[in-house]
HTML snippet that shows the backbone in 3Dmol.js (N, CA, C, O; Angstrom):
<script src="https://3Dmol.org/build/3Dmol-min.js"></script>
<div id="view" style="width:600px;height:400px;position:relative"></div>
<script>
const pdb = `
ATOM      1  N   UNK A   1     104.311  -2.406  -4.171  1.00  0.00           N
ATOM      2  CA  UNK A   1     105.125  -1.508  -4.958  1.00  0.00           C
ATOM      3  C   UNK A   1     106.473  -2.198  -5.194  1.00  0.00           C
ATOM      4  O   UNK A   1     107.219  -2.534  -4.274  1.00  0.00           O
ATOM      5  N   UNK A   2     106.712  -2.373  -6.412  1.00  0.00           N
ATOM      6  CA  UNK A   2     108.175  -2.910  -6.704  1.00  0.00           C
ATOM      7  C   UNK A   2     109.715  -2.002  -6.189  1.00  0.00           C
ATOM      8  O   UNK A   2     109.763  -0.936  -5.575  1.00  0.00           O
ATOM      9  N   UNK A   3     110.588  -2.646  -6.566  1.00  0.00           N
ATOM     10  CA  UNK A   3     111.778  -1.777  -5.943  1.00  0.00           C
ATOM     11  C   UNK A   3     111.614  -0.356  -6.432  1.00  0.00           C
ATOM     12  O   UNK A   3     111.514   0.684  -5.782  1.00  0.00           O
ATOM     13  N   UNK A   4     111.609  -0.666  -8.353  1.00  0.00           N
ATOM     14  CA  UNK A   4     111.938   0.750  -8.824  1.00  0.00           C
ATOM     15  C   UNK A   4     110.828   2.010  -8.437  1.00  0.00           C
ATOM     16  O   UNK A   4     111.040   3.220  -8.354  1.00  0.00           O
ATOM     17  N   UNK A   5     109.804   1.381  -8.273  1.00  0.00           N
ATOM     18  CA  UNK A   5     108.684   2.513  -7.946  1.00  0.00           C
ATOM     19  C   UNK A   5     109.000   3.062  -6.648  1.00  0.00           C
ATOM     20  O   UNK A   5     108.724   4.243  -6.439  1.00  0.00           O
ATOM     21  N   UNK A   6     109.723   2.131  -5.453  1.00  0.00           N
ATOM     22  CA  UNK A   6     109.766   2.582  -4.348  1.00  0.00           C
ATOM     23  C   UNK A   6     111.607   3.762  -4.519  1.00  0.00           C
ATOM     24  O   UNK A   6     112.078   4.809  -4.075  1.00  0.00           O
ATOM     25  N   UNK A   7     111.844   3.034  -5.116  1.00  0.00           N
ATOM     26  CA  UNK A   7     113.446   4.273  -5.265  1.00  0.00           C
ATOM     27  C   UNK A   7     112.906   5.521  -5.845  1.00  0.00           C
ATOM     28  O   UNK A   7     113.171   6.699  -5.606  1.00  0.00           O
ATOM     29  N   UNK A   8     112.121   4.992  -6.627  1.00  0.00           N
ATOM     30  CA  UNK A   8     111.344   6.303  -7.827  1.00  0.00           C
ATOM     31  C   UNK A   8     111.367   7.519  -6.481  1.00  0.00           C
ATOM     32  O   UNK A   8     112.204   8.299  -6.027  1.00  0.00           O
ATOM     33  N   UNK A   9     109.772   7.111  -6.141  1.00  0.00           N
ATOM     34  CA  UNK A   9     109.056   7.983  -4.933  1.00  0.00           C
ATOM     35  C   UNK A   9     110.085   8.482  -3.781  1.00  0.00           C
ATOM     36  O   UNK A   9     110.170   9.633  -3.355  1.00  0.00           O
ATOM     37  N   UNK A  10     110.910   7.266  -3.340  1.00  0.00           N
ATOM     38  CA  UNK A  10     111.680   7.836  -2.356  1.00  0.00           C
ATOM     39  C   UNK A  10     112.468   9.062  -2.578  1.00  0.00           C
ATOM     40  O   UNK A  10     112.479  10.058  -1.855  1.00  0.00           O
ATOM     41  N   UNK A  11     113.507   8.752  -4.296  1.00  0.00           N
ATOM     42  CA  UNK A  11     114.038  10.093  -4.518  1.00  0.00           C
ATOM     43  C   UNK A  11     112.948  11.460  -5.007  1.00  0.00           C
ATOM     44  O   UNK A  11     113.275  12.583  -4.622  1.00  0.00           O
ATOM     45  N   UNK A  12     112.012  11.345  -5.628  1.00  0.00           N
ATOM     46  CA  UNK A  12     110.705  12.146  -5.508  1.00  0.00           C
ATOM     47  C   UNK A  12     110.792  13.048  -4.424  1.00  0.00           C
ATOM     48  O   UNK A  12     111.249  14.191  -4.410  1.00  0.00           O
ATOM     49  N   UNK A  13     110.273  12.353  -3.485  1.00  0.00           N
ATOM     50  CA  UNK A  13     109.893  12.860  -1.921  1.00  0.00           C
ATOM     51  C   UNK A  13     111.257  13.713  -1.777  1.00  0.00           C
ATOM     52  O   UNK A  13     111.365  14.921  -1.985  1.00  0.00           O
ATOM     53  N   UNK A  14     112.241  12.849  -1.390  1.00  0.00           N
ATOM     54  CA  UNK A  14     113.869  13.743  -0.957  1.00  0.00           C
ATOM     55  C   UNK A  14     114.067  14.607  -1.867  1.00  0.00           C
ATOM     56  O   UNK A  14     115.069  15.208  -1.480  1.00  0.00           O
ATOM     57  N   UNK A  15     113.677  15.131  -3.021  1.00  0.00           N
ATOM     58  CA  UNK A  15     113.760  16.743  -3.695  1.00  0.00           C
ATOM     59  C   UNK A  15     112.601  17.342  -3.418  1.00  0.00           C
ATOM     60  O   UNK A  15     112.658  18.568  -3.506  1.00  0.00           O
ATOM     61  N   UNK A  16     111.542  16.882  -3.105  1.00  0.00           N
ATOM     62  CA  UNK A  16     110.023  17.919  -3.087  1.00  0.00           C
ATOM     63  C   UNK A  16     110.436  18.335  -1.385  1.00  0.00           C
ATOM     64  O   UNK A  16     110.064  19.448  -1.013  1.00  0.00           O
ATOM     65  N   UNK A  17     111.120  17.536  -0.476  1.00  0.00           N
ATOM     66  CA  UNK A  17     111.006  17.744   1.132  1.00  0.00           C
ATOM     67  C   UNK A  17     112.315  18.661   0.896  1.00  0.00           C
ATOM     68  O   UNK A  17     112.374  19.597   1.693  1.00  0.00           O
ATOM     69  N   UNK A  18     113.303  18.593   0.036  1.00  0.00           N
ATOM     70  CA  UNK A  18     114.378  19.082   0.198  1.00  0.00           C
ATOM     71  C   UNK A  18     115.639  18.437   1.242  1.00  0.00           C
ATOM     72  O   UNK A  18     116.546  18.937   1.907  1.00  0.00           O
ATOM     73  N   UNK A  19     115.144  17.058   0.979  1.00  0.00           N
ATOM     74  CA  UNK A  19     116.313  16.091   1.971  1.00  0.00           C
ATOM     75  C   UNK A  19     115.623  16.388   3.245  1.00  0.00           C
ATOM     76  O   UNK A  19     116.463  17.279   3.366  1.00  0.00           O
ATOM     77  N   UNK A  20     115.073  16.472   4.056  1.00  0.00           N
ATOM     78  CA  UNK A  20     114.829  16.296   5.364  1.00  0.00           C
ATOM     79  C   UNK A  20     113.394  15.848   5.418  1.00  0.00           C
ATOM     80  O   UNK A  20     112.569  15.808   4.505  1.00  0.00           O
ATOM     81  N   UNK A  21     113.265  15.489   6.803  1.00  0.00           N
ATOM     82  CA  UNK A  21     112.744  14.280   7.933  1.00  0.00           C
ATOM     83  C   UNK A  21     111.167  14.924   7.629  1.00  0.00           C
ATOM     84  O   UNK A  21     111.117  16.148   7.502  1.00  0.00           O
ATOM     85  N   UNK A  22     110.220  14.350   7.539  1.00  0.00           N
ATOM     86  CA  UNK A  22     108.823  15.143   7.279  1.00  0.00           C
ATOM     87  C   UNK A  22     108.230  15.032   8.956  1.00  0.00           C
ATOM     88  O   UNK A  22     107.119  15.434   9.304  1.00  0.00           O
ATOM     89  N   UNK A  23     108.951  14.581   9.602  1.00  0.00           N
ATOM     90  CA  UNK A  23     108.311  15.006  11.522  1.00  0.00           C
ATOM     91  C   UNK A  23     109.472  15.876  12.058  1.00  0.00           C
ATOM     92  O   UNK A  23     109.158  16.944  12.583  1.00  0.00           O
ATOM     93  N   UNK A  24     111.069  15.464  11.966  1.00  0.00           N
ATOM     94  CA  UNK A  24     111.983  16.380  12.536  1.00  0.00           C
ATOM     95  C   UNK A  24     112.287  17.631  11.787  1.00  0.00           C
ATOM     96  O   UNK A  24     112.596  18.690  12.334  1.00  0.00           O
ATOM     97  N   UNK A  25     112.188  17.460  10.601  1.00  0.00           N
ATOM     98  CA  UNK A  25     112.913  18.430   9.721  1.00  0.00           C
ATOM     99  C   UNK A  25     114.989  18.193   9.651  1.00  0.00           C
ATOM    100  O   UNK A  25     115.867  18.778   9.016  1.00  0.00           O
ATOM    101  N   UNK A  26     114.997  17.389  10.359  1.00  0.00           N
ATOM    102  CA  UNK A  26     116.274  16.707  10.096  1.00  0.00           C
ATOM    103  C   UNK A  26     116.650  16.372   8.475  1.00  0.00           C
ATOM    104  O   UNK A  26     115.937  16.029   7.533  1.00  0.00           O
ATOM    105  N   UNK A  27     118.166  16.642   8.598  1.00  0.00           N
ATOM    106  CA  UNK A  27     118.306  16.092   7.479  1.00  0.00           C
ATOM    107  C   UNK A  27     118.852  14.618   7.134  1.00  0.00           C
ATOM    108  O   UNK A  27     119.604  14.028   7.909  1.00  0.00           O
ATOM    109  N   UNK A  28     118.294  13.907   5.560  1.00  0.00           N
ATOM    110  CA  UNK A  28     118.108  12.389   5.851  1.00  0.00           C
ATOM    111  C   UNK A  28     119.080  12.512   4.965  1.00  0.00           C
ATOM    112  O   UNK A  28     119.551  13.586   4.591  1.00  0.00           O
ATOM    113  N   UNK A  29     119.548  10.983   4.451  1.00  0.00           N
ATOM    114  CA  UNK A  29     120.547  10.482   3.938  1.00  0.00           C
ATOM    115  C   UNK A  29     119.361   9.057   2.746  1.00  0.00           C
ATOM    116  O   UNK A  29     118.631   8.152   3.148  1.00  0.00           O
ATOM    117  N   UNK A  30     119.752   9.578   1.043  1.00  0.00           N
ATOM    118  CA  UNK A  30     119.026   8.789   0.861  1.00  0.00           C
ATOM    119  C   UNK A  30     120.179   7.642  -0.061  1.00  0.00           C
ATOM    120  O   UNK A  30     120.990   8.002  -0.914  1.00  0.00           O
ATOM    121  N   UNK A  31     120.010   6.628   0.284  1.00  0.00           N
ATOM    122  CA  UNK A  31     120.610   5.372   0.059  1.00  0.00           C
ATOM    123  C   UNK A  31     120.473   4.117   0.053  1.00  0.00           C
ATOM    124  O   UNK A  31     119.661   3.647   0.850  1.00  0.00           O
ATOM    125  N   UNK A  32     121.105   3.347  -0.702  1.00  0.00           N
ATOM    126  CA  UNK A  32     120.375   1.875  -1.203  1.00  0.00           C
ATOM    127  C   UNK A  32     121.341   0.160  -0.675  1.00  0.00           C
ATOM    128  O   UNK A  32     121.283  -1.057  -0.849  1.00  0.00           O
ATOM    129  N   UNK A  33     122.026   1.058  -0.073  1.00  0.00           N
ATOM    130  CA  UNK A  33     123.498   0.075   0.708  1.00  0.00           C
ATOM    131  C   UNK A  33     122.682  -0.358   1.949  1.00  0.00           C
ATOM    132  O   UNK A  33     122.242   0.397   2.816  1.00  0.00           O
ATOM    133  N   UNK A  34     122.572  -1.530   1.893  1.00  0.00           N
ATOM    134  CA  UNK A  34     121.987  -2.373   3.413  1.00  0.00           C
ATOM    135  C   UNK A  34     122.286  -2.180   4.524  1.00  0.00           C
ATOM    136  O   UNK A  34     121.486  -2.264   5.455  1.00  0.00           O
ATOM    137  N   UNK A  35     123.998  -1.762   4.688  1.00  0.00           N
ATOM    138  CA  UNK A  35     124.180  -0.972   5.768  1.00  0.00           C
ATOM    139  C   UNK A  35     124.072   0.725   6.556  1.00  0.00           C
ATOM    140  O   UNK A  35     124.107   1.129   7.718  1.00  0.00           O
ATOM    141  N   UNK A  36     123.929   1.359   5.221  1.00  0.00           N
ATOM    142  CA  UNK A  36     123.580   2.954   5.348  1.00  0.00           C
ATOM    143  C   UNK A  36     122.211   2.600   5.305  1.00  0.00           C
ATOM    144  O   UNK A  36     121.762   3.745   5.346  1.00  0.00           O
ATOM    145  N   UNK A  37     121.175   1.850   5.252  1.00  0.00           N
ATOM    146  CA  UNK A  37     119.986   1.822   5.198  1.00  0.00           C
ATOM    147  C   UNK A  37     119.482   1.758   6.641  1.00  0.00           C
ATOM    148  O   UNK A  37     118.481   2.419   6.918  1.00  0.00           O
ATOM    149  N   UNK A  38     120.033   1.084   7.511  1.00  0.00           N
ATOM    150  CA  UNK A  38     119.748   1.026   8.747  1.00  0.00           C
ATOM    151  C   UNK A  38     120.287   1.962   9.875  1.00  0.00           C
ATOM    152  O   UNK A  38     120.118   1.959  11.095  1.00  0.00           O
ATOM    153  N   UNK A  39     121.023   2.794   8.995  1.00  0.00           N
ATOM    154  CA  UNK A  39     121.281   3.940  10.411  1.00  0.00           C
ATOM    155  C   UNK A  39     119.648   4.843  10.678  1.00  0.00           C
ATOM    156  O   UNK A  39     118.651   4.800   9.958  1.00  0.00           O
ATOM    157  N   UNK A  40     119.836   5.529  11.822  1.00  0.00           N
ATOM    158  CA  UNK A  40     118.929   6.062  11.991  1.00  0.00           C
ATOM    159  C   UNK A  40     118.717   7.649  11.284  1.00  0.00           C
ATOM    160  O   UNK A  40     117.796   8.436  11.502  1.00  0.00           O
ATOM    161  N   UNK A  41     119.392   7.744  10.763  1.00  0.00           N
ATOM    162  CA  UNK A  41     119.353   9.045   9.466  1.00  0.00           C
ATOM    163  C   UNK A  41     118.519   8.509   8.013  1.00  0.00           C
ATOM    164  O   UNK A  41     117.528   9.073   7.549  1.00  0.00           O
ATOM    165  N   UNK A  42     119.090   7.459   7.519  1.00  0.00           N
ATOM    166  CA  UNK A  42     118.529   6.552   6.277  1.00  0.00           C
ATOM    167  C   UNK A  42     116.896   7.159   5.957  1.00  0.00           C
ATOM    168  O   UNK A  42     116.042   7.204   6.843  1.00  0.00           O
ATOM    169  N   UNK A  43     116.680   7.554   4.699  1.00  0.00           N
ATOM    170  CA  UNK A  43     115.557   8.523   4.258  1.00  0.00           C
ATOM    171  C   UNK A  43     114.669   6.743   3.936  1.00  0.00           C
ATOM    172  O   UNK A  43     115.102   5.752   3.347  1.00  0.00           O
ATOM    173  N   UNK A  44     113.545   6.951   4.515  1.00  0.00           N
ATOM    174  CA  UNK A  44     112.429   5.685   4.369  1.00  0.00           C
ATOM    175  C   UNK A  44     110.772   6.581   3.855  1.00  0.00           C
ATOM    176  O   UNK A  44     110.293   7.710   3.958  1.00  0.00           O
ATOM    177  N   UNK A  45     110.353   5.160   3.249  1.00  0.00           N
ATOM    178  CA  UNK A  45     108.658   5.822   2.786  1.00  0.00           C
ATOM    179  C   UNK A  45     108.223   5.485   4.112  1.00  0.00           C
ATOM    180  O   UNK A  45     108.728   4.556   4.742  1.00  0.00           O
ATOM    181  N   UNK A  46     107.135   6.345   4.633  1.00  0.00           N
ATOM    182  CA  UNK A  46     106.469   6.601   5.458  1.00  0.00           C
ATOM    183  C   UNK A  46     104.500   7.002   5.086  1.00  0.00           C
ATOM    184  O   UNK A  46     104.114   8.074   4.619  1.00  0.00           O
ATOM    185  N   UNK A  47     103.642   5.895   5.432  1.00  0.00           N
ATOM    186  CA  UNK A  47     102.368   6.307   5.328  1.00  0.00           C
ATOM    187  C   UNK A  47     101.801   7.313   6.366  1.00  0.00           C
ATOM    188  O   UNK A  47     101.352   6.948   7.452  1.00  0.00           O
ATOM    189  N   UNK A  48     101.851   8.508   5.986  1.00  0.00           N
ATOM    190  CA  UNK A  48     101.016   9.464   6.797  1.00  0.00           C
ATOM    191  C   UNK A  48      99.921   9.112   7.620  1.00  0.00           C
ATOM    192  O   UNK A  48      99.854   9.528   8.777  1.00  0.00           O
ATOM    193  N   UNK A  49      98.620   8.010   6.869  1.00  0.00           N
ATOM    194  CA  UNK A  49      97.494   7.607   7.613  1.00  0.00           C
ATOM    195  C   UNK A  49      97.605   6.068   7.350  1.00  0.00           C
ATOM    196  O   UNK A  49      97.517   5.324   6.373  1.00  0.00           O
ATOM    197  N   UNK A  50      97.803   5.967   8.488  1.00  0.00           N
ATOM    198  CA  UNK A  50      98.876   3.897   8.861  1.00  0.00           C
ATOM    199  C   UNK A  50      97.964   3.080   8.109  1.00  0.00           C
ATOM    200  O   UNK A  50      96.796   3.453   8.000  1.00  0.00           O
ATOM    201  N   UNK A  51      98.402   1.879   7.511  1.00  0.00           N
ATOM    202  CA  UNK A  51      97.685   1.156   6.434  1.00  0.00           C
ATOM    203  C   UNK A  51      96.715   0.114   7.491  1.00  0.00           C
ATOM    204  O   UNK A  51      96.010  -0.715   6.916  1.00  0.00           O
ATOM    205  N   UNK A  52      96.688   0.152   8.770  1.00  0.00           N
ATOM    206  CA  UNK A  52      95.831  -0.555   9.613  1.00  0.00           C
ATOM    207  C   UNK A  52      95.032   0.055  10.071  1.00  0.00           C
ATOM    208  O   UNK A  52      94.270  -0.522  10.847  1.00  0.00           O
ATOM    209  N   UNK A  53      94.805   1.758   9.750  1.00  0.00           N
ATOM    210  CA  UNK A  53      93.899   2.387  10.119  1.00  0.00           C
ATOM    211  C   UNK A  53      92.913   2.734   8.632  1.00  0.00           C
ATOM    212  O   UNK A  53      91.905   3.437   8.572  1.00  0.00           O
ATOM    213  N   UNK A  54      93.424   2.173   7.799  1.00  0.00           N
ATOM    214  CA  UNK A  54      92.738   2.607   6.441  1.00  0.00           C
ATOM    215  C   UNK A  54      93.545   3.435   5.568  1.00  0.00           C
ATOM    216  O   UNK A  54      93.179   3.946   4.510  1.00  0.00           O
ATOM    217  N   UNK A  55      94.607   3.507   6.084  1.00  0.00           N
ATOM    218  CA  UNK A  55      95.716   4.018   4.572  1.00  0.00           C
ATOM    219  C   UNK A  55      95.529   3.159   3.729  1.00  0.00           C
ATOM    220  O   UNK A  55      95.147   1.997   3.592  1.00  0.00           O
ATOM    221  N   UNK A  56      96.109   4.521   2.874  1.00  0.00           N
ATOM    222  CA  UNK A  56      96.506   3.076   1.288  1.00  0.00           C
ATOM    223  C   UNK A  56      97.802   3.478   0.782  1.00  0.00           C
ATOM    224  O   UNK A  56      98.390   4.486   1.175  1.00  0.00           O
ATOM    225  N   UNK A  57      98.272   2.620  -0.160  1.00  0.00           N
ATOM    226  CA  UNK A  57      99.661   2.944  -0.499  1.00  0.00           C
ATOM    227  C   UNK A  57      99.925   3.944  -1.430  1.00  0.00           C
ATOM    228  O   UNK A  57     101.062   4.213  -1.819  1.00  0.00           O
ATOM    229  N   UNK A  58      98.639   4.649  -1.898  1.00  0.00           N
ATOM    230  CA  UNK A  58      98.637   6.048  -2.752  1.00  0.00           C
ATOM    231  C   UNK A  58      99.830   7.202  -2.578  1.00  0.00           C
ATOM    232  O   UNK A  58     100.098   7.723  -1.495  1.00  0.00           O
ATOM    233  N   UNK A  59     100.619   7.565  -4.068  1.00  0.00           N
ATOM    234  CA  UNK A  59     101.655   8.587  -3.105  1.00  0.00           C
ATOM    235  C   UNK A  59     100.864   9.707  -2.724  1.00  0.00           C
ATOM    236  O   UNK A  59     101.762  10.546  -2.786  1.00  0.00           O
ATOM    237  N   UNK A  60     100.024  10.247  -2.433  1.00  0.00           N
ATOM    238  CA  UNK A  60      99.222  10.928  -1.567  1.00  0.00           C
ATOM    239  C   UNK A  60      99.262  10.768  -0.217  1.00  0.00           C
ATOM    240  O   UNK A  60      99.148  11.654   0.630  1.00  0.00           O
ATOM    241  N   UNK A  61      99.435   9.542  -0.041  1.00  0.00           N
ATOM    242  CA  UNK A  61      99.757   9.136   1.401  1.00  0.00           C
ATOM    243  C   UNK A  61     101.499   8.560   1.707  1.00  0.00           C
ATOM    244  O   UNK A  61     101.980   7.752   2.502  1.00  0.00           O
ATOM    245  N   UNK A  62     101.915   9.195   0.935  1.00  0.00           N
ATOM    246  CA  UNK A  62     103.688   8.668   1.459  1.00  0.00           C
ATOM    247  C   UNK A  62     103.715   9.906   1.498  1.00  0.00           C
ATOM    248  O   UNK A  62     103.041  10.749   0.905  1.00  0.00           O
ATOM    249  N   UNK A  63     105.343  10.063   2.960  1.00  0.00           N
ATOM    250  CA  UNK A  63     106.373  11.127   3.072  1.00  0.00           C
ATOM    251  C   UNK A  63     107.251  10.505   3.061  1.00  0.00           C
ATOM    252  O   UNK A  63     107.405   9.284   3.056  1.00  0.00           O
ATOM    253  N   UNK A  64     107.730  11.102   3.058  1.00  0.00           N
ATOM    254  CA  UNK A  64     109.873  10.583   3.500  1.00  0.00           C
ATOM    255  C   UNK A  64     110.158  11.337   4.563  1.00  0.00           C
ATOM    256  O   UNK A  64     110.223  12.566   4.619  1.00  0.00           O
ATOM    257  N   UNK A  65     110.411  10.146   5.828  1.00  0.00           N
ATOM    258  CA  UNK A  65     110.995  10.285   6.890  1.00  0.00           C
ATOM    259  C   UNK A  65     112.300   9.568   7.361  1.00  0.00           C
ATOM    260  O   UNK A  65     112.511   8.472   6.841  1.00  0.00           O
ATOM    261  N   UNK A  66     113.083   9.969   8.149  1.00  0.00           N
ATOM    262  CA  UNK A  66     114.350   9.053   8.852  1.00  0.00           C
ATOM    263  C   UNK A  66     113.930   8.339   9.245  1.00  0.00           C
ATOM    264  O   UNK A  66     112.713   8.451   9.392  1.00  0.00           O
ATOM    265  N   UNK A  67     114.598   7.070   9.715  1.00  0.00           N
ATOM    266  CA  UNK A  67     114.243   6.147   9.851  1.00  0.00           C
ATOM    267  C   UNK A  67     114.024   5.993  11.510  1.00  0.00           C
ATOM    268  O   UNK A  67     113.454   4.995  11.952  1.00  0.00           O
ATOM    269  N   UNK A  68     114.466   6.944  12.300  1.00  0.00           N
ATOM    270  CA  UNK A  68     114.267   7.144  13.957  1.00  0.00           C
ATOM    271  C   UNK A  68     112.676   7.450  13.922  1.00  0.00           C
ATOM    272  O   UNK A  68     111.882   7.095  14.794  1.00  0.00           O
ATOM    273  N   UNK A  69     112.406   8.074  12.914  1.00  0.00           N
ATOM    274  CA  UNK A  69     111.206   8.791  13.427  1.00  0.00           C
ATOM    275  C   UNK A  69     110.079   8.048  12.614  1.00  0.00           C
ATOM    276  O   UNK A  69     108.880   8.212  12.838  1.00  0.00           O
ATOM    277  N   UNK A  70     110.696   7.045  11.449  1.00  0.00           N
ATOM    278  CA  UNK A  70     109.734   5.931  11.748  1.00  0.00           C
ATOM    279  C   UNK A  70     109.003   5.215  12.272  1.00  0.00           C
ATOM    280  O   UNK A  70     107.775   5.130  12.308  1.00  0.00           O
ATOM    281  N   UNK A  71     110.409   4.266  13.021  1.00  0.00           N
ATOM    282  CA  UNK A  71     110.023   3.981  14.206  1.00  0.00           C
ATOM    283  C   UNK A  71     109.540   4.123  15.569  1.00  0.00           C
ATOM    284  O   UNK A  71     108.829   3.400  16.268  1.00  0.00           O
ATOM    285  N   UNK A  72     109.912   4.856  15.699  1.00  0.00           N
ATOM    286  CA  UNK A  72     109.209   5.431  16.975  1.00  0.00           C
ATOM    287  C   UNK A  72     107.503   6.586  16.743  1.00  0.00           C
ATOM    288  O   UNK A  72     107.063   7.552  17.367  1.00  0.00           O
ATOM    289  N   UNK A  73     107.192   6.084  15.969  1.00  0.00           N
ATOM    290  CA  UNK A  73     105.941   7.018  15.651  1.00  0.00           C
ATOM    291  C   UNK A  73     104.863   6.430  16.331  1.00  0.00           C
ATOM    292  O   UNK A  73     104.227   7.020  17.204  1.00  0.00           O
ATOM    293  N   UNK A  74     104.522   4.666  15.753  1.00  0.00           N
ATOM    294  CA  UNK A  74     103.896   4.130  16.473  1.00  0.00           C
ATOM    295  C   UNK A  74     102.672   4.343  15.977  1.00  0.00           C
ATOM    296  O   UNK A  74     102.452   4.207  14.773  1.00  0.00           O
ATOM    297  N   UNK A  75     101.471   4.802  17.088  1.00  0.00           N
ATOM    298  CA  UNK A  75     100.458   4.508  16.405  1.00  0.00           C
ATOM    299  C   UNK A  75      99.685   5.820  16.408  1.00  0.00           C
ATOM    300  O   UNK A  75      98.472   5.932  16.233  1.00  0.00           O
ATOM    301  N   UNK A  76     100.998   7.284  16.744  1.00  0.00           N
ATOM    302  CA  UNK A  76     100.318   8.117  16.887  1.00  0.00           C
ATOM    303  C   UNK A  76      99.925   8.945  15.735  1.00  0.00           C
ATOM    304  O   UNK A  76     100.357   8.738  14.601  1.00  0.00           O
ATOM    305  N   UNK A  77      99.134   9.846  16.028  1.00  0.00           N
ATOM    306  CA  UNK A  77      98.456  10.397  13.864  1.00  0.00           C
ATOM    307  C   UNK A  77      99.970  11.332  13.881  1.00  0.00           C
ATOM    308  O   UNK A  77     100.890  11.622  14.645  1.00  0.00           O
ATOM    309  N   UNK A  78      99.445  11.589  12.305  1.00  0.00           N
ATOM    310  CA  UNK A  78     101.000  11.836  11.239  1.00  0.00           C
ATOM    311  C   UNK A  78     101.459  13.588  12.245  1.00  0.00           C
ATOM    312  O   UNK A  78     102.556  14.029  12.587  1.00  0.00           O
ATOM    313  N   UNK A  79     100.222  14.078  12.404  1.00  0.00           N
ATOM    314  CA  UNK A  79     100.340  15.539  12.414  1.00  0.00           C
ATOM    315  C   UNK A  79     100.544  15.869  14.220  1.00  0.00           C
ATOM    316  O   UNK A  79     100.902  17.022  14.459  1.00  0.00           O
ATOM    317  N   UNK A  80     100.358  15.031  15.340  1.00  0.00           N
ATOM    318  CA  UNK A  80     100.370  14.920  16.369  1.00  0.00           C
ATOM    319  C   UNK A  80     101.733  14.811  16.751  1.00  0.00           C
ATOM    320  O   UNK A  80     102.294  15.487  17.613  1.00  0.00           O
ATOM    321  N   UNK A  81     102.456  13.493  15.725  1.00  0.00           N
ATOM    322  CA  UNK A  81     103.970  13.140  16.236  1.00  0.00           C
ATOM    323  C   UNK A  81     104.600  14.401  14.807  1.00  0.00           C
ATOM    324  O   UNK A  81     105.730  14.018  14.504  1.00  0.00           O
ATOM    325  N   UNK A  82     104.368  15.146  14.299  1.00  0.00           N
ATOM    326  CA  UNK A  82     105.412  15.861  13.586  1.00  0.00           C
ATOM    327  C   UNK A  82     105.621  17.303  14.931  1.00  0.00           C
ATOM    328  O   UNK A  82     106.650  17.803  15.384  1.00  0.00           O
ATOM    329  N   UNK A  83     104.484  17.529  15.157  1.00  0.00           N
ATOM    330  CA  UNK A  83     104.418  18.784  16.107  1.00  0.00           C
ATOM    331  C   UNK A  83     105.198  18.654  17.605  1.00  0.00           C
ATOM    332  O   UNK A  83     105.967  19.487  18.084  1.00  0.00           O
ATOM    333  N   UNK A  84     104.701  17.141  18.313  1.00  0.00           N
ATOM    334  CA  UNK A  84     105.752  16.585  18.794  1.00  0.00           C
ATOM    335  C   UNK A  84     107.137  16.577  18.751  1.00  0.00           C
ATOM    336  O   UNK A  84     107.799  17.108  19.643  1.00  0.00           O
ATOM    337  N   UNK A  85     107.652  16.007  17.766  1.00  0.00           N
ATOM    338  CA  UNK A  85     109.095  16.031  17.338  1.00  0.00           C
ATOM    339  C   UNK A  85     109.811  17.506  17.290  1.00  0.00           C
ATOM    340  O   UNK A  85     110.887  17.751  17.837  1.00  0.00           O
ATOM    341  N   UNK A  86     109.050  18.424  16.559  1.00  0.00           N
ATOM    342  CA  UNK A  86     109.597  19.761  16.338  1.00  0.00           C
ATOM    343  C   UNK A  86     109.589  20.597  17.599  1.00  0.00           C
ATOM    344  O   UNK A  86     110.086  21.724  17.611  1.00  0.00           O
ATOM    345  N   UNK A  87     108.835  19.860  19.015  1.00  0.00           N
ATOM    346  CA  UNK A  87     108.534  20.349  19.912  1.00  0.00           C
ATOM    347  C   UNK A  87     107.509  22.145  20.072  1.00  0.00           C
ATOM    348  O   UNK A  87     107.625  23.206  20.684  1.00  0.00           O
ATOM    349  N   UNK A  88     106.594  21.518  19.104  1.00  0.00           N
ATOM    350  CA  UNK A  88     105.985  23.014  19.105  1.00  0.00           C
ATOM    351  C   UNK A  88     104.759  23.020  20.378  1.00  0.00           C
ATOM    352  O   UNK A  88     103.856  23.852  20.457  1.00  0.00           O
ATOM    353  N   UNK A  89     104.928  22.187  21.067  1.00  0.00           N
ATOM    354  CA  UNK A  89     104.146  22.477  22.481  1.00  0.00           C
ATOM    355  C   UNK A  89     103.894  22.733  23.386  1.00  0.00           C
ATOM    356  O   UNK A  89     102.743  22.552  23.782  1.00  0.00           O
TER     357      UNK A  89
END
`;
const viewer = $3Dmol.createViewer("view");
viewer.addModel(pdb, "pdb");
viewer.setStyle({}, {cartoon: {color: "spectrum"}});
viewer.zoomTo();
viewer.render();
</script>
């Protein structure tokens, strides 16, 4: 996906989610500055079903998440670490 398709979708996502985190419900920050990109607020594409498990890059399979909860997701499924995060357990 080229830049503009990925800014496209990203701002997409941040009005359909309404600015927040698709695991915390936090609210993200969406921006294109190298340094606001790396805080842990910074709104990122996120594959729901990981591209090493058989995702694909379909926007069917993107959310927009912060970038904490990117990372730290790992290798667990999309709907396991959102319920997690929101602590509904």
């Amino acid at each position: 996906m080229d830049t503009r398709a990925v800014r496209y979708f990203r701002w997409l996502l941040f009005w359909q989610q309404q600015g927040r985190c698709c695991y915390c419900g936090e609210h993200v920050v969406l921006t294109y500055r190298p340094y606001d990109a790396a805080r842990p607020y910074a709104a990122t594409l996120e594959h729901l079903q990981r591209r090493s498990d058989g995702g694909t890059g379909h926007t069917s399979n993107l959310a927009m998440a912060c970038k904490h909860c990117n990372n730290t997701r790992g290798g667990r499924d999309w709907l396991f670490y959102a319920s997690w995060r929101r602590n509904e357990f």
